[in-house]
Biotite code that builds the C-alpha atoms (Angstrom):
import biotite.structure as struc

atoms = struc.array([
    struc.Atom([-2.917, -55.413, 92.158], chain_id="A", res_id=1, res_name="UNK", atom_name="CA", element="C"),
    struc.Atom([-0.543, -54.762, 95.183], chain_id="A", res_id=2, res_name="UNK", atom_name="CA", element="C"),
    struc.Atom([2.084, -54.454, 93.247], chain_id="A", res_id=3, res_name="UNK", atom_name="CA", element="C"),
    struc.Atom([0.077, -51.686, 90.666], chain_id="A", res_id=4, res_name="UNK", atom_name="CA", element="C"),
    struc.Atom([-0.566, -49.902, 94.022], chain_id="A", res_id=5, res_name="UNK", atom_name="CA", element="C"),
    struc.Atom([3.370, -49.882, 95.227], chain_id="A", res_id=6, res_name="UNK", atom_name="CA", element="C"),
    struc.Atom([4.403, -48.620, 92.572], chain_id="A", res_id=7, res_name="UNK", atom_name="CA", element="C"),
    struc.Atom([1.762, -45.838, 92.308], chain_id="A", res_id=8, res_name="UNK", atom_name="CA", element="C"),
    struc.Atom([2.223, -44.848, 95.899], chain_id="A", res_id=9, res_name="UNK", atom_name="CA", element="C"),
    struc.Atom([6.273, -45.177, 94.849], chain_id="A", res_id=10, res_name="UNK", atom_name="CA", element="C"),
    struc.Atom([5.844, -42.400, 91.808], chain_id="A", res_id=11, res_name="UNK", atom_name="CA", element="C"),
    struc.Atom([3.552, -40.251, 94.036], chain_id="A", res_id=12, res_name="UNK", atom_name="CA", element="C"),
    struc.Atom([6.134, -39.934, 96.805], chain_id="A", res_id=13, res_name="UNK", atom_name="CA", element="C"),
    struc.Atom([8.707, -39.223, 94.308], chain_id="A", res_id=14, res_name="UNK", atom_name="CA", element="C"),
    struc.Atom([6.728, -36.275, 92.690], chain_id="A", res_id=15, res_name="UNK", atom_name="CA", element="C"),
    struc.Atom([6.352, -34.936, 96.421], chain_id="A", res_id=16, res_name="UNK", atom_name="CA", element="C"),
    struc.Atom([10.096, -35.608, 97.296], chain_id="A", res_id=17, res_name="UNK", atom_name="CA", element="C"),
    struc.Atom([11.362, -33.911, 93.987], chain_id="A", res_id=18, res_name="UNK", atom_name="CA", element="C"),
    struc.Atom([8.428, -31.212, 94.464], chain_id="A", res_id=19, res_name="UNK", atom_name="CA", element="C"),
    struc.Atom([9.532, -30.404, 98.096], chain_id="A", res_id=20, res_name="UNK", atom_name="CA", element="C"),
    struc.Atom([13.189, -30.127, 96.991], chain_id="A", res_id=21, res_name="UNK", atom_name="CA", element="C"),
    struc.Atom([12.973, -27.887, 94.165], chain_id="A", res_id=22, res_name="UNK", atom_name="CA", element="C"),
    struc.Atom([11.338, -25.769, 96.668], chain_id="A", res_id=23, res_name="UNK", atom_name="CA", element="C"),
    struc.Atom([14.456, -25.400, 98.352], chain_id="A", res_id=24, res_name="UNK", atom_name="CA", element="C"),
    struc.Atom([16.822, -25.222, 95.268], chain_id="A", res_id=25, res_name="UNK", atom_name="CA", element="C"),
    struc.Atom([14.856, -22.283, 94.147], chain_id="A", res_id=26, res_name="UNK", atom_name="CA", element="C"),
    struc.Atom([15.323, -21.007, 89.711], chain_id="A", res_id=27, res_name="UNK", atom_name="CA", element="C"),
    struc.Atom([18.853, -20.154, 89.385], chain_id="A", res_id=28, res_name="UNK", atom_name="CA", element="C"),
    struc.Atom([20.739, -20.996, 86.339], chain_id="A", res_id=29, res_name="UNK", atom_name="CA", element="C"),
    struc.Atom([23.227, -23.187, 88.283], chain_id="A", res_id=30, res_name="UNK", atom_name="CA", element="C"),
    struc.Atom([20.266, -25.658, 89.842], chain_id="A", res_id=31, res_name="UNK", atom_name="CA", element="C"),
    struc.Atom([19.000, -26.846, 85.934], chain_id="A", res_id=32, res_name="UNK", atom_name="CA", element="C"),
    struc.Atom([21.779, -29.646, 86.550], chain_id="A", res_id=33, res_name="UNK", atom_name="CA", element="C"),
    struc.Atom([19.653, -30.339, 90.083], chain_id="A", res_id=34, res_name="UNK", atom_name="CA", element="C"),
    struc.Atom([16.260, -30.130, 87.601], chain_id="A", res_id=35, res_name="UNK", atom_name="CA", element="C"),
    struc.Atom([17.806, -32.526, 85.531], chain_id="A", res_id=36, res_name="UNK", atom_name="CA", element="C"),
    struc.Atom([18.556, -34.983, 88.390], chain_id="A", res_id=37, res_name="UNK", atom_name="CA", element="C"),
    struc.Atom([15.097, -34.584, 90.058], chain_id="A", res_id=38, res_name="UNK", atom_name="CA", element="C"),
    struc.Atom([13.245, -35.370, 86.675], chain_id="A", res_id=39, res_name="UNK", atom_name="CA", element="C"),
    struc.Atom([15.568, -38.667, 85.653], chain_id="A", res_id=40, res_name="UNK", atom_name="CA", element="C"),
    struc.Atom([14.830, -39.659, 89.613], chain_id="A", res_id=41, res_name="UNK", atom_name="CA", element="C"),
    struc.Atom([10.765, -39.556, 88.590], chain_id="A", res_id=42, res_name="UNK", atom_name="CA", element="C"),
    struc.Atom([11.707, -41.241, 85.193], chain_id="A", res_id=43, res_name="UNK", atom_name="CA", element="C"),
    struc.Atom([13.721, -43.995, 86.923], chain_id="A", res_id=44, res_name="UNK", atom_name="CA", element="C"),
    struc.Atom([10.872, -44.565, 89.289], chain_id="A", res_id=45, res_name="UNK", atom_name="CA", element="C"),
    struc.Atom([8.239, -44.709, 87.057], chain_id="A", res_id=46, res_name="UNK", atom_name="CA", element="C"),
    struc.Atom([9.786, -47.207, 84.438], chain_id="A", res_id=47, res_name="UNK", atom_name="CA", element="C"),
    struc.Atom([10.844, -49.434, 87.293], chain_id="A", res_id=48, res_name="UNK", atom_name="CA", element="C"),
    struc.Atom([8.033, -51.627, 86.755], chain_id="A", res_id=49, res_name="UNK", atom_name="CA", element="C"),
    struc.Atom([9.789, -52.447, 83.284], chain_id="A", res_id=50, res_name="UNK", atom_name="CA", element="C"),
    struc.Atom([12.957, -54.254, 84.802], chain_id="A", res_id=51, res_name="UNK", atom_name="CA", element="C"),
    struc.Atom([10.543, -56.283, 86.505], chain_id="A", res_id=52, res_name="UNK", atom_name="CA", element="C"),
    struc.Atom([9.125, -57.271, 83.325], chain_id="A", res_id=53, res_name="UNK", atom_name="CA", element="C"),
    struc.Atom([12.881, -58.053, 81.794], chain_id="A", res_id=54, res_name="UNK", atom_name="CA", element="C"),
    struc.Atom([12.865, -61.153, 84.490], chain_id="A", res_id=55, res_name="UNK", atom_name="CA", element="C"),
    struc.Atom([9.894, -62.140, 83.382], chain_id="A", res_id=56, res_name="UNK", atom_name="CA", element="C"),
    struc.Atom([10.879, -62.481, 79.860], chain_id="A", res_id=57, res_name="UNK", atom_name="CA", element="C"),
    struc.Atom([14.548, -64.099, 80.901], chain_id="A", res_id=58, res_name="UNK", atom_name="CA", element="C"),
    struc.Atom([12.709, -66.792, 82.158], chain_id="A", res_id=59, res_name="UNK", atom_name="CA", element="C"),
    struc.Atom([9.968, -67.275, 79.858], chain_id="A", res_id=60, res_name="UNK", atom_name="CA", element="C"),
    struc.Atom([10.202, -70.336, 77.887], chain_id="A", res_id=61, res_name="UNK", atom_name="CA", element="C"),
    struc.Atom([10.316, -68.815, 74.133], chain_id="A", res_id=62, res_name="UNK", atom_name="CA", element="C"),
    struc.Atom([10.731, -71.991, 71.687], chain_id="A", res_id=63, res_name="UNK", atom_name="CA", element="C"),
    struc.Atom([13.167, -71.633, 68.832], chain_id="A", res_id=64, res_name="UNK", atom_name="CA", element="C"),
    struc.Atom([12.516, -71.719, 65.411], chain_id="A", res_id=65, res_name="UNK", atom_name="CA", element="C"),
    struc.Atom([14.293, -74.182, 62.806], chain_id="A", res_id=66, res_name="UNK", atom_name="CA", element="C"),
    struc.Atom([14.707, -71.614, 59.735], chain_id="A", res_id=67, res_name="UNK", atom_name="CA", element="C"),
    struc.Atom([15.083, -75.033, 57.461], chain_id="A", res_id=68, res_name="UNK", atom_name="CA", element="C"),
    struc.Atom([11.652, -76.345, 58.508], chain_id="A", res_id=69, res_name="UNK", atom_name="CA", element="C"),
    struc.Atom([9.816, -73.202, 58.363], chain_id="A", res_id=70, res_name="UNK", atom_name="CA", element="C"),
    struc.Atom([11.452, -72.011, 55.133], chain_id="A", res_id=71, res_name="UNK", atom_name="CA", element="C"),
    struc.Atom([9.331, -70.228, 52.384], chain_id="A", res_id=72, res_name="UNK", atom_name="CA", element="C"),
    struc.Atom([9.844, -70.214, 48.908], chain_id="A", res_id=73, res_name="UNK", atom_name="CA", element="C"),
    struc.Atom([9.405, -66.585, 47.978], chain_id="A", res_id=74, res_name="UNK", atom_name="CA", element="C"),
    struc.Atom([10.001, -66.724, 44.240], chain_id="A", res_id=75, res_name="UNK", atom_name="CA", element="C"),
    struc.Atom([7.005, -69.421, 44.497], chain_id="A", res_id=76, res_name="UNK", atom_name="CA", element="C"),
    struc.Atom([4.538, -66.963, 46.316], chain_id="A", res_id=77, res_name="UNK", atom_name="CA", element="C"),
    struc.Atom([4.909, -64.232, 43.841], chain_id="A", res_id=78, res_name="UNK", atom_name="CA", element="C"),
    struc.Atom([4.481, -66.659, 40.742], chain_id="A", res_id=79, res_name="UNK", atom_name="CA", element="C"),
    struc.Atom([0.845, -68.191, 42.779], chain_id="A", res_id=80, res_name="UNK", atom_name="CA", element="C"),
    struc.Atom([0.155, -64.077, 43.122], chain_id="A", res_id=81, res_name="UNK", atom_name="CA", element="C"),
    struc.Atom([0.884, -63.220, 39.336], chain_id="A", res_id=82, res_name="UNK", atom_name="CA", element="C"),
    struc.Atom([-1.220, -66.551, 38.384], chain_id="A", res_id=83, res_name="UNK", atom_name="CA", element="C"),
    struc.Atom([-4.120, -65.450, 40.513], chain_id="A", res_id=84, res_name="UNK", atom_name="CA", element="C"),
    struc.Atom([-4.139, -62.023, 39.923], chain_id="A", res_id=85, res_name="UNK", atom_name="CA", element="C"),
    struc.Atom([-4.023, -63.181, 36.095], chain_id="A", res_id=86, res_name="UNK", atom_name="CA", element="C"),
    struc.Atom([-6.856, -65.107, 35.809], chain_id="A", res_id=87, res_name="UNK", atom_name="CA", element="C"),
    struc.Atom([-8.964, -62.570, 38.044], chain_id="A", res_id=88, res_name="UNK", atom_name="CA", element="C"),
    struc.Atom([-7.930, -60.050, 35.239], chain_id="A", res_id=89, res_name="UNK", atom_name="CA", element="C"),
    struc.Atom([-8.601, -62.256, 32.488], chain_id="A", res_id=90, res_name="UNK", atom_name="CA", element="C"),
    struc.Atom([-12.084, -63.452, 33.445], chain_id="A", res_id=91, res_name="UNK", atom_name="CA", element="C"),
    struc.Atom([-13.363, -59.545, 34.204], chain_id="A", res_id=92, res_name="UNK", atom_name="CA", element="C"),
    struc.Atom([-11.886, -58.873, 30.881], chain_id="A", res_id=93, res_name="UNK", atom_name="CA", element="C"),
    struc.Atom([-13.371, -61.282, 29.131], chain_id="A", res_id=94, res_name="UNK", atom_name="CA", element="C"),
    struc.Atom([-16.921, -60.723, 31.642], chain_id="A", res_id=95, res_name="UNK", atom_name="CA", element="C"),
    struc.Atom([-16.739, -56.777, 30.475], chain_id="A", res_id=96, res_name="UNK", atom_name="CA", element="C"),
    struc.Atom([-17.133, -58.283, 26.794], chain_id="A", res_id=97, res_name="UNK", atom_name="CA", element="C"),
    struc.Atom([-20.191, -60.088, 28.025], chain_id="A", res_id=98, res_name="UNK", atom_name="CA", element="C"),
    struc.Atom([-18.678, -63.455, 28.294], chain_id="A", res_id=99, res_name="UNK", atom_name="CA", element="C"),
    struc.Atom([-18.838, -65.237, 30.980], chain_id="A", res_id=100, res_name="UNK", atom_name="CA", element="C"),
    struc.Atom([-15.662, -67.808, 31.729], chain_id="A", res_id=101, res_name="UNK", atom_name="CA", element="C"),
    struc.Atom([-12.812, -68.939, 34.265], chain_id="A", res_id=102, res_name="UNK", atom_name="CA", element="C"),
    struc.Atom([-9.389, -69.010, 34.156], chain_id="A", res_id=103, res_name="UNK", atom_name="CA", element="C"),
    struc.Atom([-6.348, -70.760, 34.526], chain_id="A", res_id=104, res_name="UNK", atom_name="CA", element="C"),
    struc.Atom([-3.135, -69.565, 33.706], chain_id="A", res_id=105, res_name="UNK", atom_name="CA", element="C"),
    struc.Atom([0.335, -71.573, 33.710], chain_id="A", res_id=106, res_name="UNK", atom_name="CA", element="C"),
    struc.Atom([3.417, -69.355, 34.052], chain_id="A", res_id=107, res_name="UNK", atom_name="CA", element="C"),
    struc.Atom([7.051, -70.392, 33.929], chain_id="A", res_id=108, res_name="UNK", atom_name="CA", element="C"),
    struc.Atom([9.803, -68.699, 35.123], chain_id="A", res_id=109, res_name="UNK", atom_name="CA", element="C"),
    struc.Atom([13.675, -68.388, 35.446], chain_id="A", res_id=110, res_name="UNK", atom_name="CA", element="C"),
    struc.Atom([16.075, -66.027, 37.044], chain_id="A", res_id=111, res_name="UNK", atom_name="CA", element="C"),
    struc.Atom([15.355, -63.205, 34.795], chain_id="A", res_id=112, res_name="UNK", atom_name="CA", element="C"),
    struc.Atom([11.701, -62.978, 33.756], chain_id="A", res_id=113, res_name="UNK", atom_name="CA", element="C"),
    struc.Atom([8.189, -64.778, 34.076], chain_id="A", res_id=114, res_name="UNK", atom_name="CA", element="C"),
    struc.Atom([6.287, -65.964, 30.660], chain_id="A", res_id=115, res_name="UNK", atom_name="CA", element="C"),
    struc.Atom([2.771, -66.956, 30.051], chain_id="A", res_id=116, res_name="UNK", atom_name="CA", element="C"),
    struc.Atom([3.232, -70.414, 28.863], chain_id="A", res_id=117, res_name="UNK", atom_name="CA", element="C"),
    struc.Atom([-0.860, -71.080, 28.508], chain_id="A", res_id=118, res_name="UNK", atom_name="CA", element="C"),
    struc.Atom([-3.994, -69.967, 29.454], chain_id="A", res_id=119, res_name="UNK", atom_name="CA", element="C"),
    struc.Atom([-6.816, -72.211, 29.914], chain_id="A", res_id=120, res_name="UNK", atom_name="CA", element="C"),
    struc.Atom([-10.383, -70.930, 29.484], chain_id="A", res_id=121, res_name="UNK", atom_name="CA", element="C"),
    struc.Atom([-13.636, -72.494, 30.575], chain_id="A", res_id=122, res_name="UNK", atom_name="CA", element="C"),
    struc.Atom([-16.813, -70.820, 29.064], chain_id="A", res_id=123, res_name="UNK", atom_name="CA", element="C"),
    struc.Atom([-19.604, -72.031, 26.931], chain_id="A", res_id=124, res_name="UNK", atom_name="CA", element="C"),
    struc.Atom([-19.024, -68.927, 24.450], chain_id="A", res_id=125, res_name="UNK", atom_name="CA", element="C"),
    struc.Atom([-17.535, -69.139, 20.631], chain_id="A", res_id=126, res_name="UNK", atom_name="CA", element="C"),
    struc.Atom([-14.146, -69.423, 20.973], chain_id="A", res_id=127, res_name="UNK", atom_name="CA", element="C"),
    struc.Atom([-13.185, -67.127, 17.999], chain_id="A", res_id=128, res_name="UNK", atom_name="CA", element="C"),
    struc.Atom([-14.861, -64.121, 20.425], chain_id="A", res_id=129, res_name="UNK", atom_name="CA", element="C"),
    struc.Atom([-12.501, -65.637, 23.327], chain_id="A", res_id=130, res_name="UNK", atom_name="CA", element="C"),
    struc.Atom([-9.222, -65.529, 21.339], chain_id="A", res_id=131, res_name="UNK", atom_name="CA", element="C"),
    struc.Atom([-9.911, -62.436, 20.018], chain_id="A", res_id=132, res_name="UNK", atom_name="CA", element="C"),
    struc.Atom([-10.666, -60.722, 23.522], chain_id="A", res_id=133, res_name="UNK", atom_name="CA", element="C"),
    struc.Atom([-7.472, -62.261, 25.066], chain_id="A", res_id=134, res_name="UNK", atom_name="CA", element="C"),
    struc.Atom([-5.681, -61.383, 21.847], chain_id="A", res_id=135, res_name="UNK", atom_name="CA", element="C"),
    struc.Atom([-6.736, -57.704, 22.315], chain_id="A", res_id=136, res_name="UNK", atom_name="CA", element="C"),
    struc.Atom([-5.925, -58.064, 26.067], chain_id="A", res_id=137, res_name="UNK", atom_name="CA", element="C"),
    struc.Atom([-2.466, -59.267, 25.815], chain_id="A", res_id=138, res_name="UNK", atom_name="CA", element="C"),
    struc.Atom([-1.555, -57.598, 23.045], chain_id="A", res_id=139, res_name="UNK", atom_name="CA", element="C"),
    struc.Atom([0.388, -59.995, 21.949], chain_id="A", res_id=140, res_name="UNK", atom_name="CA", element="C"),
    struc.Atom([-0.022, -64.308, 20.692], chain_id="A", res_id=141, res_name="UNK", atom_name="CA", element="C"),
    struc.Atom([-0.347, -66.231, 23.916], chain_id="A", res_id=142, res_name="UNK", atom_name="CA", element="C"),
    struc.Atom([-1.092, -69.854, 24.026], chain_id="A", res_id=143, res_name="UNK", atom_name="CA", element="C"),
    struc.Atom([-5.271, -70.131, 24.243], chain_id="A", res_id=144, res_name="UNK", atom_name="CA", element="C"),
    struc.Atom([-7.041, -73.163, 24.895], chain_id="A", res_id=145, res_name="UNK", atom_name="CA", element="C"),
    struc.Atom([-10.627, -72.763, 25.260], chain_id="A", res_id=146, res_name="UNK", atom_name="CA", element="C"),
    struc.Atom([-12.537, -75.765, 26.793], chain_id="A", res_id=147, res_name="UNK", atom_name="CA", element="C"),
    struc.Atom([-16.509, -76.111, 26.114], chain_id="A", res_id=148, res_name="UNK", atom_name="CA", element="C"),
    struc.Atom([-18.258, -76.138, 29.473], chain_id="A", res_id=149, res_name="UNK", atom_name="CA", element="C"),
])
């Protein structure tokens, strides 16, 4: 708190100081130069606080990080999204046809593209209706199995 008040009573007295002087420098074009010093002077004094706070952070103890223990496979996150996002678009599509189910999807992929390899779906419905919803959804013959729950 002493400190906050310093530095307060610092900046105040350099507002007076550069008020008093521009007082005496008066509004000429040559004294912007002056202007120029008297407002860096207030700057300088009022960020002064912040090269305390570089000392603080030289000696803080920050620990390092090992980039080969904390490393992330990224190609593996966005496959988990796909799958998710997936089977929360299959089972609304398949619950907007009134049947009610869950999901899984298996994807594989290589450097150039991801593929459906299977879907697995878990209802108590006909299966024919299932197939034919996913076939309509996907446009397209994707593995199905449909498991009886």
């Amino acid at each position: 708190m002493d400190q906050m008040r310093q530095w307060v009573m610092t900046l105040s007295l350099a507002c007076i100081t550069t008020g008093i002087l521009q007082q005496f420098v008066g509004a000429k074009k040559q004294v912007s130069c002056i202007k120029l010093v008297f407002a860096l002077y207030i700057l300088v004094t009022a960020l002064s606080p912040i090269s305390g706070f570089s000392q603080f952070i030289e000696t803080a103890q920050i620990p390092s990080l090992n980039m080969e223990e904390n490393s992330f496979d990224t190609q593996q996150e966005i496959l988990n999204i796909t799958q998710q996002t997936l089977e929360t678009e299959i089972e609304q599509e398949l619950y907007s046809n009134g049947i009610q189910a869950r999901a899984t999807v298996i994807l594989s992929a290589n450097k150039q593209d991801v593929t459906i390899e299977k879907v697995e779906i878990y209802t108590s419905a006909n299966e024919s209706e299932v197939r034919s919803c996913l076939l309509t959804y996907f446009e397209t013959e994707v593995e199905v199995d449909v498991y009886s729950t």
